[in-house]
C-alpha positions in Angstrom: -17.4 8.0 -7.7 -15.2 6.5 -5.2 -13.2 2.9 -6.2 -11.7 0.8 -3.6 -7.8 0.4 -4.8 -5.0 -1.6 -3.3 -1.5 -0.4 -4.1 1.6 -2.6 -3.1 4.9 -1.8 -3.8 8.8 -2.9 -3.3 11.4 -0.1 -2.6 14.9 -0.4 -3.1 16.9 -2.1 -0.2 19.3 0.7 0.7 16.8 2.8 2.1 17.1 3.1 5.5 13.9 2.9 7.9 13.2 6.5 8.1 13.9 7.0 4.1 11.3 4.2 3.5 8.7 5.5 5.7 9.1 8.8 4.2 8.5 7.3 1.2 5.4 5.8 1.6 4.7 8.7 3.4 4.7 10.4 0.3 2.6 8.3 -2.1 -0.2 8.2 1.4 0.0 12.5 0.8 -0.7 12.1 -2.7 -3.6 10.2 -2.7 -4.8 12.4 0.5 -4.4 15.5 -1.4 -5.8 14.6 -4.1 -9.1 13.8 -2.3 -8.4 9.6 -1.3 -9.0 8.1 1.7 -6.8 5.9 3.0 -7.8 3.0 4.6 -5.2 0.9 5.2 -1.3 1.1 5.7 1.0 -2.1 5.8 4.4 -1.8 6.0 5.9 -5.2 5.5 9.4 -4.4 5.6 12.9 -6.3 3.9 11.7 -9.1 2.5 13.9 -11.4 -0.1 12.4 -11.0 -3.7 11.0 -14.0 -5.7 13.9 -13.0 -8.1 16.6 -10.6 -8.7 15.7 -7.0 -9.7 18.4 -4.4 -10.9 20.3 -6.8 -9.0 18.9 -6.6 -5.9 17.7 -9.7 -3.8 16.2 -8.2 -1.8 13.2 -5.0 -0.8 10.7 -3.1 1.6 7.4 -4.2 0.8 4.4 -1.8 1.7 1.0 -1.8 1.0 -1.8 1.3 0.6 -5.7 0.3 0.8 -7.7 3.6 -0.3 -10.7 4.8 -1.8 -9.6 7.2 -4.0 -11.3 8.6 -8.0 -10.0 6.3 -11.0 -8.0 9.3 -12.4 -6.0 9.5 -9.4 -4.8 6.0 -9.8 -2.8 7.4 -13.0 -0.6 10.0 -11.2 0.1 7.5 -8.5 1.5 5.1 -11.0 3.0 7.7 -12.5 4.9 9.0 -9.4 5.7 5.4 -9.0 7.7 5.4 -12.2 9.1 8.4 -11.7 10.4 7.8 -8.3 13.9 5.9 -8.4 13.6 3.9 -5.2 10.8 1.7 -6.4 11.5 -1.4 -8.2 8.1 -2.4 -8.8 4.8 -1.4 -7.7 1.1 -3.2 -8.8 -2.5 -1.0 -8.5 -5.1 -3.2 -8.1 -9.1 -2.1 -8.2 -11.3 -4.0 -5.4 -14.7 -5.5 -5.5 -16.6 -5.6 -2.8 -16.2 -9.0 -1.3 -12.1 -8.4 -2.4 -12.8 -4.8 -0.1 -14.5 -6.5 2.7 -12.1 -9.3 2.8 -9.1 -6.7 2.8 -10.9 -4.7 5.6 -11.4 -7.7 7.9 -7.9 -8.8 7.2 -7.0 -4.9 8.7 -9.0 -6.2 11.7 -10.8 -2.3 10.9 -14.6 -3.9 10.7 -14.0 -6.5 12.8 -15.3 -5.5 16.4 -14.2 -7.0 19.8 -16.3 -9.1 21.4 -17.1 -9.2 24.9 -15.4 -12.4 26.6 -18.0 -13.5 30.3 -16.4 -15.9 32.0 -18.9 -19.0 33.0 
């Protein structure tokens, strides 16, 4: 059965562009391969950090909405550990009204609306 998970993360600050969207790159094939769907992608970019880690001040901040199996979750959090350019990451399992609040917020179920002129 398929879970709706949010994954946000902060990367280390001496990445440059293209090294942090290969990154996230990476952790969006894991969950792909491993059967996930992904179903959102933010990149949020250098932001400063609410306080100092491994000395830094400051990180890119990137976001991963997917539906994905619960055992999957572990080897994502695992590869975050294991990966040296992230300083801290946070895996977070959605209800529904958290899933539908996240989708409209993605402006993915929200539809346009036809605009008439009177």
């Amino acid at each position: 059965m398929l879970n709706h998970y949010e994954a946000a993360f902060v990367l280390t600050p001496v990445l440059s562009e293209p090294q942090m969207k290969e990154a996230v790159d990476k952790f969006e094939k894991l969950l792909k391969d491993n059967g996930g769907t992904i179903v959102n992608r933010e990149e949020w970019g250098l932001r400063k950090l609410a306080y100092p880690i491994q000395g830094k001040t400051t990180g890119f901040y990137a976001l991963l909405q997917v539906d994905v199996e619960p055992a999957v979750v572990a080897t994502l959090e695992t590869e975050f550990r294991r990966d040296e350019r992230v300083l801290r990451f946070l895996t977070t399992r959605l209800d529904k009204y958290a899933y539908e609040y996240a989708a409209k917020r993605a402006h993915k179920s929200v539809e346009p609306k036809n605009v008439e002129e009177a």
